[in-house]
Structures are given as C-alpha cells and as structure tokens.
C-alpha positions as CSV (number, residue, x, y, z in Angstrom):
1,X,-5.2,-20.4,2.6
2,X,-8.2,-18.4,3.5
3,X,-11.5,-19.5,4.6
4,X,-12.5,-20.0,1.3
5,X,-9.9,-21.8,-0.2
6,X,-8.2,-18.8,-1.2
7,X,-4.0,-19.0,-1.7
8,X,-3.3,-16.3,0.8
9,X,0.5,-14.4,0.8
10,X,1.9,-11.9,3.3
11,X,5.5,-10.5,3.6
12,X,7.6,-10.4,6.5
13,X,10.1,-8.2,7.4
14,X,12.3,-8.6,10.4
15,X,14.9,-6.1,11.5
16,X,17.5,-7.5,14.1
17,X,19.6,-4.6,14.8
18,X,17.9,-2.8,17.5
19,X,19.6,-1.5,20.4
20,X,17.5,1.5,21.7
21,X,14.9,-0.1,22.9
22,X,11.9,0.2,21.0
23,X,9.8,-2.1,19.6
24,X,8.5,-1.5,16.3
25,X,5.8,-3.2,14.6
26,X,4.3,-1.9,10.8
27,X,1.3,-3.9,9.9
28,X,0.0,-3.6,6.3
29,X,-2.6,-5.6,3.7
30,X,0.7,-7.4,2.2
31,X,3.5,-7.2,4.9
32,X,4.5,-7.1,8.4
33,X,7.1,-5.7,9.6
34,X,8.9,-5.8,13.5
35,X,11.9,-5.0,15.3
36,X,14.9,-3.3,14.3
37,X,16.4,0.0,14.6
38,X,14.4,3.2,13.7
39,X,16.3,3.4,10.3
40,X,16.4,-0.3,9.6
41,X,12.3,-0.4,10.0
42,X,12.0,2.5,7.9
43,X,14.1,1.0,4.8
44,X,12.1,-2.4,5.5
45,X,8.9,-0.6,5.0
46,X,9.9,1.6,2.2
47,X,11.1,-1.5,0.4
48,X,7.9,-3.5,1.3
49,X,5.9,-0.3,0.2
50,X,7.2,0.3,-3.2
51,X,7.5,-3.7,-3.9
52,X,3.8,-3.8,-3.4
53,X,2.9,-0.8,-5.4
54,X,4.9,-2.3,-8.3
55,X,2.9,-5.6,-8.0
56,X,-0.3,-4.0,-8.1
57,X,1.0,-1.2,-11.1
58,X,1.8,-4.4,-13.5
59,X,-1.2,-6.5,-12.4
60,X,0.1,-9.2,-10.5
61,X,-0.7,-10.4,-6.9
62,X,1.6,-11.6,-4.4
63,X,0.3,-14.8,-3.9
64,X,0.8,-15.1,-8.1
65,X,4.4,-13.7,-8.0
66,X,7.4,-16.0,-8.4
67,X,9.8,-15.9,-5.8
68,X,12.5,-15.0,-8.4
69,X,10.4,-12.0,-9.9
70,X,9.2,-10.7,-6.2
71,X,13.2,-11.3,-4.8
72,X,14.4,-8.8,-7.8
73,X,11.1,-6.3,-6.7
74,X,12.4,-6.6,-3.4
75,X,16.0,-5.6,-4.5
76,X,15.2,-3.2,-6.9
77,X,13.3,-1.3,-4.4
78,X,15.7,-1.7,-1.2
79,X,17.0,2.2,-0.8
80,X,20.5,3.0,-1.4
C-alpha cells in the first residue's frame, strides 16, 4: 500500500539468461524489469509495454486486474 492507504501494484520482470555481461535494468510506472540478455530484456519490456497499454485501453488498473485476466495480457502480448 501507498501512503495513503492506496492498493499499490508493480510488475516484475526478471531475465536469467545473460551471459555478456551487462546489466540491464528498465524502470517504468507499472513494471520493472532487470537482467537478462539484450533480446530477452527487450521481449520482457515489449510484453510489459503492450500489457499495460491494454490495461489502460479497456479501463482497468493493475492493482484491479485478476491474476487470471493480467496472466492471459501477459501471454497474448509476449512476441513470437
């Protein structure tokens, strides 16, 4: 909760296949995302990117979303 009282959400996206070195961190309003490789980062933040947008398009917050109806976002949005 916030300070006032406030349900608060934030995703977080964690990539464990990096092997070159870098550290990569993406922070956002709704999501964080560290570590993996540069392509693994980029698909977690694409996904996290278009999820959000999709929240806000049909009105819904993330600290209202289900966790069934934000894990189908999340899958509809991972890139092929």
């Amino acid at each position: 909760m916030d300070e006032s009282g406030k349900k608060e959400a934030h995703l977080l996206g964690v990539g464990l296949d990096a092997a070159d070195g870098h550290k990569r961190i993406t922070r956002a309003e709704k999501f964080s995302i560290i570590g993996g490789s540069e392509e693994t980062h980029d698909r977690l933040t694409e996904t996290l990117i278009k999820t959000v947008e999709d929240l806000k398009r049909e009105g819904i917050s993330l600290e209202e979303t289900p966790p069934e109806k934000l894990a189908e976002l999340i899958h509809k949005n991972r890139p092929e």
